[in-house]
C-alpha angles and dihedrals in degrees: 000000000000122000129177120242137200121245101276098013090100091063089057095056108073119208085255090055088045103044088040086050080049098047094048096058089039078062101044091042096054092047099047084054092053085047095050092039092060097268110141124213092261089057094040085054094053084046092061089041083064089042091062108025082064090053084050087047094052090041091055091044089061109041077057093053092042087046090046103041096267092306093109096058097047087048093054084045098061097044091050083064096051094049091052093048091048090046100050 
């Protein structure tokens, strides 16, 4: 989403302000689609329990592969891949 900005205006917003700004209507935007598509509160909130539980996952994977010389991360790869070919 495009907005306009003052000259100078662009020096006070810092890439955090701006990528948390983008992230909040990314938010708003993804749960104002469930909400129009039929999803209740109780299904958008699983939706955001994936959501984390997949940025825990990724976080795990690589503590392990920081923990195992970078071994970790490539095997969890892999086996992300095969999960999403099996699944489709």
């Amino acid at each position: 989403m495009a907005f306009a900005m003052r000259e100078g205006q662009s020096e006070s917003l810092s890439k955090g302000v701006l990528q948390s700004r983008a992230l909040r209507i990314l938010a708003k935007s993804t749960y104002r689609e469930l909400k129009s598509s039929g999803y209740n509160r109780l299904e958008i909130l699983a939706f955001a329990t994936e959501m984390l539980a997949l940025v825990s996952q990724e976080l795990k994977e690589e503590a392990h592969a920081g923990e195992s010389g970078g071994k970790g991360r490539l095997i969890a790869s892999q086996g992300r891949e095969e999960q999403a070919r099996a699944e489709s």
